[in-house]
NUKE-265073 format. One line per field, with one value per residue (C-alpha): x, y, z; residue in one letter; residue number from 0. Coordinates in steps of 0.001 Angstrom, whole numbers, plus 524288, in hexadecimal, padded with zeros to 5 digits. Example, Ala and Ser with C-alpha at 12.3 -4.5 7.8 and 13.67 -1.06 7.14 Angstrom:
2
u 8300C;83566;
v 7EE6C;7FBDC;
w 81E78;81BE4;
type A;S;
seq 0;1;
This chain:
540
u D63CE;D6F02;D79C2;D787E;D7E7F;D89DE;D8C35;D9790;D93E3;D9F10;DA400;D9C01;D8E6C;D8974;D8B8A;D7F38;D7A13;D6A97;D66C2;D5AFF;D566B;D510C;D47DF;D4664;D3AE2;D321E;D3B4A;D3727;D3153;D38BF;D317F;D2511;D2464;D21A2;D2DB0;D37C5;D4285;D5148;D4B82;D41E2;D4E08;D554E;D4878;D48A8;D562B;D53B3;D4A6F;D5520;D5D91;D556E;D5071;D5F31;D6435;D72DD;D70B8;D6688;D6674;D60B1;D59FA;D5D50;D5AFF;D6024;D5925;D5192;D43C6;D3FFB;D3A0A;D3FB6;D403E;D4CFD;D5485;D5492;D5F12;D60BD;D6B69;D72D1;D78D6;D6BDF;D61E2;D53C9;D4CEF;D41A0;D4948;D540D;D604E;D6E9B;D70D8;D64F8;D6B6C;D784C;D72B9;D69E9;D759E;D7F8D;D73A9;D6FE7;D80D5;D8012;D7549;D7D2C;D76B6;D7D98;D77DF;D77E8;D717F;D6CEE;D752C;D6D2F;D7743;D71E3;D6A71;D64FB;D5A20;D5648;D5699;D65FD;D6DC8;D738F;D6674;D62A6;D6EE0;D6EEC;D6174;D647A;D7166;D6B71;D6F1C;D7D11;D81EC;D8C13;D801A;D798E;D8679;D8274;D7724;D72D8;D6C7F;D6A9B;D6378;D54FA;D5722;D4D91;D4C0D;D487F;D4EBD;D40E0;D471F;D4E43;D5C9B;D5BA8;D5238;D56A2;D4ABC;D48F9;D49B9;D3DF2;D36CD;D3771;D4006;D4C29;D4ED1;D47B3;D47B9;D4A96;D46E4;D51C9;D51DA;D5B7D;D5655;D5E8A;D5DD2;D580F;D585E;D4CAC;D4301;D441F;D489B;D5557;D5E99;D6A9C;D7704;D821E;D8D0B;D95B4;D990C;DA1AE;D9A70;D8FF5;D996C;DA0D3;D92B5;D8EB9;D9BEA;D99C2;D8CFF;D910A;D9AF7;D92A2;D8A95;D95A2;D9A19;D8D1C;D8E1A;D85B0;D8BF3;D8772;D803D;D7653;D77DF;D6AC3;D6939;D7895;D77DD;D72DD;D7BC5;D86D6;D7E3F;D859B;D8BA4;D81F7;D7710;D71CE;D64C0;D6500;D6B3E;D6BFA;D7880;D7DFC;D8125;D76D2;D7736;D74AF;D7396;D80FE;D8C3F;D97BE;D9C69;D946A;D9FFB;DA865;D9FAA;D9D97;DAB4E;DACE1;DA173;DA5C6;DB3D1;DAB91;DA466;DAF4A;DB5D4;DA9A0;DA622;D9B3A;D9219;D8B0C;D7FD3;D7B56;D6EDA;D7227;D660E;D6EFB;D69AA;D7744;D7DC1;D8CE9;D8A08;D84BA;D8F9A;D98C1;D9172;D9533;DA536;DACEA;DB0F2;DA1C3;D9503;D951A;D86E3;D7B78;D6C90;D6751;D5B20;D5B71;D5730;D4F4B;D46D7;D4818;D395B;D363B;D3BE0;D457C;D4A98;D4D35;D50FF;D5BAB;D6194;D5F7B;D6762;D7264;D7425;D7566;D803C;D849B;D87BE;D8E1A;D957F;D9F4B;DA354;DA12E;D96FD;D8C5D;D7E49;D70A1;D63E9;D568F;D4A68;D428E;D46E6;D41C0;D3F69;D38D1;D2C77;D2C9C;D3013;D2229;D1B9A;D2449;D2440;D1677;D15DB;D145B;D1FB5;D2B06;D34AC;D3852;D3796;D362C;D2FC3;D253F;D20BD;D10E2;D05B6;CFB8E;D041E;CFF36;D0785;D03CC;D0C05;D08F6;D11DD;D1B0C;D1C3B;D21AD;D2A66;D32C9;D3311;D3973;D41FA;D469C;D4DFF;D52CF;D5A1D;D5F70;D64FB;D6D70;D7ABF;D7C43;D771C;D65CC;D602C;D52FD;D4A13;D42B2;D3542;D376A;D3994;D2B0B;D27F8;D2312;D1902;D19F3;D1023;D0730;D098C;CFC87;CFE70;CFDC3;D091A;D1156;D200E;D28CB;D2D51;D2D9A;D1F83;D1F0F;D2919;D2232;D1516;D0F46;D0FF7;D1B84;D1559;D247A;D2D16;D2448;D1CD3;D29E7;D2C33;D2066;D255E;D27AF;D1E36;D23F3;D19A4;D0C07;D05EF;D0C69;D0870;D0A7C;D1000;D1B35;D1FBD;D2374;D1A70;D0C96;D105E;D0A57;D17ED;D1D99;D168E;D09C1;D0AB3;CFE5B;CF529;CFBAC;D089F;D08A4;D0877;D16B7;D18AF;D27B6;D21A1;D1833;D2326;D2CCC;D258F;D228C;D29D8;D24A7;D2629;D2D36;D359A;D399A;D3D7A;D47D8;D4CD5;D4ECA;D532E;D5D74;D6115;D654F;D6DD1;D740C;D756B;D7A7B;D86F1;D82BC;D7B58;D86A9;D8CDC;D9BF8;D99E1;DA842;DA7A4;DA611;D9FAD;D9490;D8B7E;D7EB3;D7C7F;D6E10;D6A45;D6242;D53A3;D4597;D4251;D3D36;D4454;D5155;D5969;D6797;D71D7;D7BD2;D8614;D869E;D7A03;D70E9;D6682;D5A9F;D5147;D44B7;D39D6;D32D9;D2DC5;D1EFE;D1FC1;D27CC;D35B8;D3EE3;D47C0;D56F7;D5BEA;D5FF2;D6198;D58B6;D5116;D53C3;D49BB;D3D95;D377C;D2A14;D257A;D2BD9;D1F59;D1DB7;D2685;D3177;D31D6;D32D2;D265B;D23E7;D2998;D314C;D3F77;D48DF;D557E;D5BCF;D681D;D6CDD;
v 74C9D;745FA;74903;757A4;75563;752DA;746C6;74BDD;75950;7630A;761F4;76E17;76A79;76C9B;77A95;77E67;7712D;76E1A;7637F;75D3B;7587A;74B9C;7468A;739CB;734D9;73E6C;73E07;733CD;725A3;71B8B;70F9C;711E6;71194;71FF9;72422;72A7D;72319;72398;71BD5;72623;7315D;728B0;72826;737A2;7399D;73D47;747D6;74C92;74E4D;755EB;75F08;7638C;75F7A;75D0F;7545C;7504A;7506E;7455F;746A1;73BE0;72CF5;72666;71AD3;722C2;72250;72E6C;73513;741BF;7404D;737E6;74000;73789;72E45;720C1;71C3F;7246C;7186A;713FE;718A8;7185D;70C36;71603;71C21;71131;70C30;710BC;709E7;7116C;71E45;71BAB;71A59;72627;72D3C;72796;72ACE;73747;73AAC;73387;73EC8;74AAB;74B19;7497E;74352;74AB5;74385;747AB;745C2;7477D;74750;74F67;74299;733AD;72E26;72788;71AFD;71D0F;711B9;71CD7;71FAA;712EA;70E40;71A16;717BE;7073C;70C19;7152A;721CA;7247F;71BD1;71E9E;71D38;72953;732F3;731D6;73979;74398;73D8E;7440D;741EC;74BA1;75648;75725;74E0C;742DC;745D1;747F1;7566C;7577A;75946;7665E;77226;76F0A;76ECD;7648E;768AA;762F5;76A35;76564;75F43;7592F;74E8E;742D7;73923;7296A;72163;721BE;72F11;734D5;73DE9;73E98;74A05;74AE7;7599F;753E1;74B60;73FD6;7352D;73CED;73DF0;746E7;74062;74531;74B85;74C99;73CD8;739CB;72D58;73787;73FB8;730B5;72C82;73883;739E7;72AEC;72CF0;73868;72F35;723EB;72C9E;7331B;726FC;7239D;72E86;73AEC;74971;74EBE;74FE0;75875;758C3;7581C;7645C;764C2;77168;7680F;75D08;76020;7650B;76A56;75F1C;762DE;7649B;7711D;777BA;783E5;78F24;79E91;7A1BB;79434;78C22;7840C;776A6;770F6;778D8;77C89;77781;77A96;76DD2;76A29;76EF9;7651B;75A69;7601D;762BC;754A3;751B9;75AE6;75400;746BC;74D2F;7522A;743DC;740FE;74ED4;75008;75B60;75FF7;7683E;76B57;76F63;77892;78131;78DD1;79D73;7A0C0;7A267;7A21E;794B9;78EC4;793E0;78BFA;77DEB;78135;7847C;77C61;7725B;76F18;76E9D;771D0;77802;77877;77B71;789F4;78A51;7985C;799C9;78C95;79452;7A313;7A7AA;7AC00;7B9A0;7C0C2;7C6E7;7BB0A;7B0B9;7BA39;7BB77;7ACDA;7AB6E;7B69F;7B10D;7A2BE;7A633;7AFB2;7A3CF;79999;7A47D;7A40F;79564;7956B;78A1C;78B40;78E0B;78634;789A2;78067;7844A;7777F;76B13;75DFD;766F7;7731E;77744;775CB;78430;7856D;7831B;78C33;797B2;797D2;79A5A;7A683;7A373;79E9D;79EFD;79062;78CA1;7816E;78693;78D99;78164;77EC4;7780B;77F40;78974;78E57;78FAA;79376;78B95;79153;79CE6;7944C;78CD4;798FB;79CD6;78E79;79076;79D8A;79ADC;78D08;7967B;79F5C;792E9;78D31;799AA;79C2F;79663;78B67;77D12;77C50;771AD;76BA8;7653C;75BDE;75F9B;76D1B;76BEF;767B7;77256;76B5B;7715B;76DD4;76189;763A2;755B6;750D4;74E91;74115;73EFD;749CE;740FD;74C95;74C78;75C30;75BAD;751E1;75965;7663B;76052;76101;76EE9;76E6B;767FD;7614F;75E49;75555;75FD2;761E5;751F9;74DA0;74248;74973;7497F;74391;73F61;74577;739CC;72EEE;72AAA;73460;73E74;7343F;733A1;7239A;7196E;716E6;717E0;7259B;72E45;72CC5;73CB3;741BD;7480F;75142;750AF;75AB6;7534D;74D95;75C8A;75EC5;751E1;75321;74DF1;7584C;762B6;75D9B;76004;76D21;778A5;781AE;77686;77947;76CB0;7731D;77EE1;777DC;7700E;77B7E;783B3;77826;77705;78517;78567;77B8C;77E68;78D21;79013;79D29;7946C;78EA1;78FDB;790A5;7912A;797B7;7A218;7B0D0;7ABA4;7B45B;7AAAD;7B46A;7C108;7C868;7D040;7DD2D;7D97C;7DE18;7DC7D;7CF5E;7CA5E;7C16D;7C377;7BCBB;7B810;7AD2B;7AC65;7AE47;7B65C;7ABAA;7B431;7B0F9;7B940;7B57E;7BDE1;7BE8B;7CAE0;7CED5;7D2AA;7CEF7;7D205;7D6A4;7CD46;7D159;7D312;7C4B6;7BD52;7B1EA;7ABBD;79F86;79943;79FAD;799BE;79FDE;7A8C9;7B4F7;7C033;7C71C;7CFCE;7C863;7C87B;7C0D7;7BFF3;7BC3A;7AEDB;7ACB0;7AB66;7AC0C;7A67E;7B02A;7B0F9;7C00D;
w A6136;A6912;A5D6B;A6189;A7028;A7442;A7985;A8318;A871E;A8BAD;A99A1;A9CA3;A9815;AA5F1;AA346;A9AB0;A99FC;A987E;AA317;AA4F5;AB112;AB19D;ABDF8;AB70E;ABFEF;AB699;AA9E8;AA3AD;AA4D7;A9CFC;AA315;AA5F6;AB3AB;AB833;AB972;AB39D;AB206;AA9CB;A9DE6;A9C9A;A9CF1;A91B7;A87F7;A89D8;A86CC;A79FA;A7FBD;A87D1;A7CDE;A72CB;A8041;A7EC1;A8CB0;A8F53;A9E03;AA5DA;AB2D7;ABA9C;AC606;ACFC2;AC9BA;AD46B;ADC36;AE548;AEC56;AE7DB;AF243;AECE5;ADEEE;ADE62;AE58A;AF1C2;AEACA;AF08F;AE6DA;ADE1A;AD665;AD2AC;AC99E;ACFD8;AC8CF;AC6C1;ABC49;AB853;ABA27;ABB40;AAE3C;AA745;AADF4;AA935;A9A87;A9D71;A9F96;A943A;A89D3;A8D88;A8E5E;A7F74;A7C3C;A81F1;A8E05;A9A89;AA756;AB500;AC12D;ACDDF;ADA71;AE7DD;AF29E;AFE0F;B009C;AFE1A;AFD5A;B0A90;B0316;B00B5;B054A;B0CB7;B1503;B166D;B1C33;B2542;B2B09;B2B95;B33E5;B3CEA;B43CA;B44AA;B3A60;B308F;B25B3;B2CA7;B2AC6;B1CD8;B1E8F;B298A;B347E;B41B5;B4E84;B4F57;B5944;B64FA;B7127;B6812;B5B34;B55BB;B4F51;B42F2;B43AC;B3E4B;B38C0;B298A;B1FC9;B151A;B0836;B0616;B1264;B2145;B2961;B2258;B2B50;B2D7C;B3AA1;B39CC;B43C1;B4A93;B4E1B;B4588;B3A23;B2CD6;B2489;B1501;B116A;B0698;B07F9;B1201;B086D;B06DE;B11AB;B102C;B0F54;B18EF;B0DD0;B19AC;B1972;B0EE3;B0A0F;B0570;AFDA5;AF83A;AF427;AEE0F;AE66A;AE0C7;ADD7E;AD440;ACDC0;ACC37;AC4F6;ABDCF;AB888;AB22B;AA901;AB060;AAD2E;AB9AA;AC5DF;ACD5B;ADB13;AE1A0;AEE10;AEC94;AF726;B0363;B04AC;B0F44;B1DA3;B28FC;B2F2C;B3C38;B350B;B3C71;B3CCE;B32F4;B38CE;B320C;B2EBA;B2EB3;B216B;B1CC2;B2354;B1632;B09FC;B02F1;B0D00;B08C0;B0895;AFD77;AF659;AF898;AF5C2;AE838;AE50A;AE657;ADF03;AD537;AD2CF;AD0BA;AC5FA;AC037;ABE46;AB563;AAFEC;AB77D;ABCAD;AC6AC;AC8C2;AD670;ADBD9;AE4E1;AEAA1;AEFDE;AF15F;AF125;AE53D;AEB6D;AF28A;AE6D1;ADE30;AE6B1;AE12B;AD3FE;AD538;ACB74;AD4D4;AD951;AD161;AC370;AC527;ACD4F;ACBC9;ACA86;AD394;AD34E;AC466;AC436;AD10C;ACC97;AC932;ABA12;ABBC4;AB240;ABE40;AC74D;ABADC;AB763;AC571;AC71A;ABA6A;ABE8E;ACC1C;AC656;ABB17;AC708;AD0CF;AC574;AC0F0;ACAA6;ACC10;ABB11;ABD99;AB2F7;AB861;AB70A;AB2E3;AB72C;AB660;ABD7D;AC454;AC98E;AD652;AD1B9;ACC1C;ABD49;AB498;AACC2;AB8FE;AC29D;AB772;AB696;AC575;ACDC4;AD187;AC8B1;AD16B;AD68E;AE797;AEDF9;AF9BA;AF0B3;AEA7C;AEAE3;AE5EA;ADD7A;AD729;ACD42;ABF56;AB0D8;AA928;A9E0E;AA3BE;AAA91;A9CB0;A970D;AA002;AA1B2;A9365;A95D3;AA06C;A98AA;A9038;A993C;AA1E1;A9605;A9214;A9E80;A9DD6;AA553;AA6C6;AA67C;AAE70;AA742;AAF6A;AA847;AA349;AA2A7;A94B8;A9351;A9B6E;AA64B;AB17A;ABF89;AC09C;ACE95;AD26D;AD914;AE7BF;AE928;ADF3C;AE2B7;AE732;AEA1D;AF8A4;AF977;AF89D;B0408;B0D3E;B0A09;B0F17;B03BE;B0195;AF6F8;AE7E5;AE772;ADBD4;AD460;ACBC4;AC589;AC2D8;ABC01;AB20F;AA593;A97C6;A8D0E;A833C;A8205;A7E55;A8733;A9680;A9ED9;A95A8;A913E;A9D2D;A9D18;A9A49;AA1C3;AB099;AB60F;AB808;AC656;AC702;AC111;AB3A1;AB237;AA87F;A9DB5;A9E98;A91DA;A8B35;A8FFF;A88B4;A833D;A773D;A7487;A76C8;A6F7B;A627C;A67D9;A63F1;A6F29;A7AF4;A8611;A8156;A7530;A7ADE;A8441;A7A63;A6FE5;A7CB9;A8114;A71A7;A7050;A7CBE;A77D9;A6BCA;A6ED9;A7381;A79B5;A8395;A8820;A9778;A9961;AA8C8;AA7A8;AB486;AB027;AA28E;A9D2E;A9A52;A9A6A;A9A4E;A9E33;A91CC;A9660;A93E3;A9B46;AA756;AA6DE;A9D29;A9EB7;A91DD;A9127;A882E;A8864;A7EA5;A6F66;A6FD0;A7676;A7D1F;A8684;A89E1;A93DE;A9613;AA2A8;AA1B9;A9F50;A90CC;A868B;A8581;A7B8E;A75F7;A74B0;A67E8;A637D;A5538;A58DD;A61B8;A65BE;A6CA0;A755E;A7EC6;A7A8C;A6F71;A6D71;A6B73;A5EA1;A5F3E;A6266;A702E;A7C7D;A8369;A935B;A97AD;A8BE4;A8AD9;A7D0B;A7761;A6D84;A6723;A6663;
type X;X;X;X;X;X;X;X;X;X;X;X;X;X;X;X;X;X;X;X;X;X;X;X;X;X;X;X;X;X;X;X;X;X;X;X;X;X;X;X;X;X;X;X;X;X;X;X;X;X;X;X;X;X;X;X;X;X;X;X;X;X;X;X;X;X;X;X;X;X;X;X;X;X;X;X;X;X;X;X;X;X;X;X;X;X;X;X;X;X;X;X;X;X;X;X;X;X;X;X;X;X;X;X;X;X;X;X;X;X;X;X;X;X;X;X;X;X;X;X;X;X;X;X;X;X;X;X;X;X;X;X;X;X;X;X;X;X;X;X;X;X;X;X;X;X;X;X;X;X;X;X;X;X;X;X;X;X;X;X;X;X;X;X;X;X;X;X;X;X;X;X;X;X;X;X;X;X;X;X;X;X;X;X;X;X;X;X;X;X;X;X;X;X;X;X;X;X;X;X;X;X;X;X;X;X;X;X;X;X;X;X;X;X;X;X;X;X;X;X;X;X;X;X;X;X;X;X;X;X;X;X;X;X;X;X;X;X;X;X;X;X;X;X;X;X;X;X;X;X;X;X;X;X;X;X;X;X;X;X;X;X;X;X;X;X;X;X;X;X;X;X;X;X;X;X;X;X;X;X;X;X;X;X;X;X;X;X;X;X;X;X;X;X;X;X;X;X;X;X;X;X;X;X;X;X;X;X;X;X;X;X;X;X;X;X;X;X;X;X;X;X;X;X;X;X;X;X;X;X;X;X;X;X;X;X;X;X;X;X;X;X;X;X;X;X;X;X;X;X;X;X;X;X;X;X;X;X;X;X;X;X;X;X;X;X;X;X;X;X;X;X;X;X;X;X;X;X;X;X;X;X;X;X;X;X;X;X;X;X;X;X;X;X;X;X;X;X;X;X;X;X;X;X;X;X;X;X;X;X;X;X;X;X;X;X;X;X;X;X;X;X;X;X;X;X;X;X;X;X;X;X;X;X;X;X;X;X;X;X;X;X;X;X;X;X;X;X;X;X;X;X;X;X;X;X;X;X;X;X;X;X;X;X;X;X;X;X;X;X;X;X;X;X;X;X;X;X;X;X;X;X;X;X;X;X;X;X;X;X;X;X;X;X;X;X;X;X;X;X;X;X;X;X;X;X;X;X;X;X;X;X;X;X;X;X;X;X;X;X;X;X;X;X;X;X;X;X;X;X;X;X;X;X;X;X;X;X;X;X;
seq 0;1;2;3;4;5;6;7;8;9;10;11;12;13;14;15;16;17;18;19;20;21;22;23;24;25;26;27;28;29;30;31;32;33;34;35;36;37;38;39;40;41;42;43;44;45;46;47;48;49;50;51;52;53;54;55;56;57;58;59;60;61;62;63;64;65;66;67;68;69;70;71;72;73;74;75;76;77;78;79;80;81;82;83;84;85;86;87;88;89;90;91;92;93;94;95;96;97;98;99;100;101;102;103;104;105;106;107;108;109;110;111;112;113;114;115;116;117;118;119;120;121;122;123;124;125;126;127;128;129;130;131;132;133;134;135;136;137;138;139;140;141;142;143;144;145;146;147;148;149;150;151;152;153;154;155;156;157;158;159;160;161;162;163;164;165;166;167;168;169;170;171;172;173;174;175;176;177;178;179;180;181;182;183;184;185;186;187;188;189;190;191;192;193;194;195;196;197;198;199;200;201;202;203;204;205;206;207;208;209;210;211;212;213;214;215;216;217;218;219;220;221;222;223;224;225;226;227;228;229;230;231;232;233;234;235;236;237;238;239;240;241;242;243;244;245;246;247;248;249;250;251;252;253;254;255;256;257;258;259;260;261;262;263;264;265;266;267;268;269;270;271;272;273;274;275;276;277;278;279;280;281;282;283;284;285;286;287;288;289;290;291;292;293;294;295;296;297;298;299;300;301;302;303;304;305;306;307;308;309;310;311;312;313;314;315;316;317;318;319;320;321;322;323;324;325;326;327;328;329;330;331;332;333;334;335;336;337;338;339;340;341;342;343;344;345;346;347;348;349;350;351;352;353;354;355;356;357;358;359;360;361;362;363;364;365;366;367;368;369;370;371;372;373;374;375;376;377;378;379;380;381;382;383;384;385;386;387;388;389;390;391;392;393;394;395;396;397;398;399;400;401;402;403;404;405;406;407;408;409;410;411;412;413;414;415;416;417;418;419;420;421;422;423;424;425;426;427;428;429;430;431;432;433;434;435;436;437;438;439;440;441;442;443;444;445;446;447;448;449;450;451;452;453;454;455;456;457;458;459;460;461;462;463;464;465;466;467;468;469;470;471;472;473;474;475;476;477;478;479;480;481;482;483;484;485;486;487;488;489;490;491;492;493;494;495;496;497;498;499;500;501;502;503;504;505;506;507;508;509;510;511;512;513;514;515;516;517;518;519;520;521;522;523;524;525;526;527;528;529;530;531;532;533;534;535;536;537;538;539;
């Protein structure tokens, strides 16, 4: 399987590459223990390869207490011993390169984990210390300091700041365990700018920058005000800290993709110019309910905003963060929101089924890079995580109110027959499977020519394999064009008569005229036509 990939892809693979994202607590368990771990990512390799991926994107790995998932990062040279070592990493990473697929890691530098040598030192040296002016500390307001220093809100819900004994309060935009570094001190930026190169050198193609929108706050650190710029989303001088970051990537051919949560379109534009990110999340399309109508401005005012820095767009239709596709589709409401999130909803996922099969074809279609969150493959539902074993910390600062993140990282099914669904070996999996795991066993659907799994990996062969699929990101190129179709019905074509054509309309829909069809995502009816939920790949 390996002999058909490159093992040097062009300098522009980021363009319409296929990544999957890997949260490798949930991956896979190479020793038994519970947890996924690096071992476990190696043995699946092989997997990875015949799924038709060209990177994988780590979430963090790092040593880290993981009171938010990993993302409260204690050391960024060290592996967590959860899931390795730096010497297993470094081989993860030279064998998957060996198989044609490159590596791309997570960076989280709006903050630290309060067990950073950073924090610790800062609390051990006490309140107006040179350790403190790495991060934001301030004195409460009121006769007696007892108030926050400000009005902000956590991004996790309630008060951002949080009070030490001695009075002074230090500010973690998340959850408690992660204080915000101070990107005004230059030690921040130095640190930040070795990291990347430490990790560089060991062989990773690229980096995702973790909330990349929130790290540089108004230097007073003010309570909101109308009118005013945000104290903390989208500074301008975020810019200069990529740029730099930017030219270090460029000594090793590197790339970055942001995540960068922004309504406007011009603002986020600006991340992507040629001498800053290469590319950066689409949350628009990942949220945008199941409607012909709002998928095909989603998709016009995404190719709309890359056009004009010629950066190349993404498509994602779930992440480690968001409710999973067959469960969201099968919804009321398909749309994706933080704020709406509750327990109890109720979901057909019979309906929900068909439609992530659908809308699998219609992301990998679009030109640009597609972002694969692990598990989605299998097709995957949201897992209600029982109370008493639910970790994420949104559900904690919400008071209970918000299910979390968890539902969405349930330790994936491997083998119908083994432990656990194949998980690992004996332990019970760091989260709950439920009972019908074991029937979205990767096993069972890779001998399955209707399986969710083998309709990714014919879907990820084909674009691939056809040139028409291909993006030039070159500004002004006409990479799709909007064929005239029912209402209800998104019909488009890329280039050398590569059509796709989703219907999500009541009754079935006429196909355009075409040669061949090249792979459905359900049935076609009798007569030849597309029925409800079901999208088409057809040459013309």
């Amino acid at each position: 399987m390996a002999a058909n990939r490159p093992s040097e892809p062009t300098a522009n693979w980021w363009r319409d590459a296929a990544i999957y994202q890997i949260y490798v607590r949930s991956f896979a368990d190479g020793d038994g223990d519970g947890t996924g771990d690096l071992a476990g990512v190696r043995a699946r390799l092989p997997y990875l390869v015949e799924l038709g991926v060209d990177a994988l994107w780590f979430t963090p790995w790092y040593l880290s207490p993981l009171a938010d998932g990993g993302y409260d990062v204690a050391d960024y040279r060290t592996i967590d011993p959860a899931f390795g070592t730096l010497a297993e990493a470094e081989k993860l990473i030279a064998e998957a390169r060996e198989l044609g697929i490159r590596t791309i890691i997570d960076i989280v530098p709006n903050h630290v984990s309060d067990q950073h040598a950073w924090f610790r030192a800062a609390l051990e040296a006490g309140s107006g210390s040179p350790e403190r002016d790495l991060f934001h500390f301030r004195k409460g307001r009121g006769p007696d300091g007892a108030i926050p220093p400000n009005d902000w809100v956590s991004e996790f819900g309630g008060t951002p700041w949080t009070r030490l004994d001695d009075g002074e309060w230090y500010l973690h935009l998340f959850a408690t365990q992660q204080p915000d570094l101070n990107w005004a001190h230059p030690a921040v930026r130095q640190e930040h700018e070795e990291v990347l190169r430490f990790w560089f050198e060991r062989g990773v193609s690229g980096v995702r920058i973790d909330s990349a929108a929130l790290l540089a706050k108004d230097p007073a650190l003010p309570d909101f005000a109308e009118g005013d710029p945000h104290p903390f989303v989208d500074r301008d001088e975020l810019h200069d800290i990529y740029r730099a970051w930017r030219a270090i990537g460029d000594e090793y051919g590197g790339v970055f993709v942001g995540e960068v949560w922004l309504p406007d379109a011009e603002r986020f534009a600006r991340y992507l110019r040629p001498d800053e990110l290469h590319t950066a999340f689409n949350f628009n399309f990942l949220a945008c309910p199941w409607d012909a109508g709002l998928l095909r401005t989603a998709i016009d005012d995404t190719l709309s905003e890359h056009a004009s820095v010629g950066a190349p767009a993404t498509w994602v239709l779930c992440n480690h963060d968001v409710t999973r596709t067959v469960t969201r589709y099968g919804r009321a409401e398909t749309g994706f929101d933080f704020g709406a999130k509750t327990f109890g909803t109720p979901t057909d996922l019979a309906l929900g089924t068909r439609r992530a099969r659908a809308a699998a074809l219609l992301s990998l279609a679009l030109p640009g890079a597609a972002y694969l969150y692990q598990g989605e493959e299998l097709g995957l539902p949201e897992v209600d995580i029982p109370l008493d074993r639910i970790q994420d910390p949104m559900h904690f600062r919400k008071g209970g109110a918000d299910p979390g993140r968890d539902g969405c990282r349930v330790p994936l099914p491997w083998s119908a027959q083994g432990p656990y669904a194949g998980f690992g070996g004996d332990a019970e999996p760091w989260l709950p499977q439920p009972a019908d795991w074991a029937s979205y066993a990767a096993d069972l659907q890779s001998d399955d020519p209707e399986s969710m799994l083998t309709l990714y990996r014919e879907a990820l062969r084909l674009r691939r394999a056809e040139p028409g699929f291909a993006t030039t990101g070159e500004p002004g190129a006409r990479e799709l064009t909007w064929l005239d179709a029912a209402p209800g019905v998104l019909a488009l074509s890329r280039t050398d008569g590569l059509l796709c054509v989703v219907n999500l309309a009541e009754e079935a829909a006429e196909l355009p005229e075409h040669t061949s069809v090249l792979l459905a995502s359900g049935p076609l009816d009798g007569a030849g036509r597309l029925p409800q939920d079901t999208a088409v790949w057809l040459r013309a």
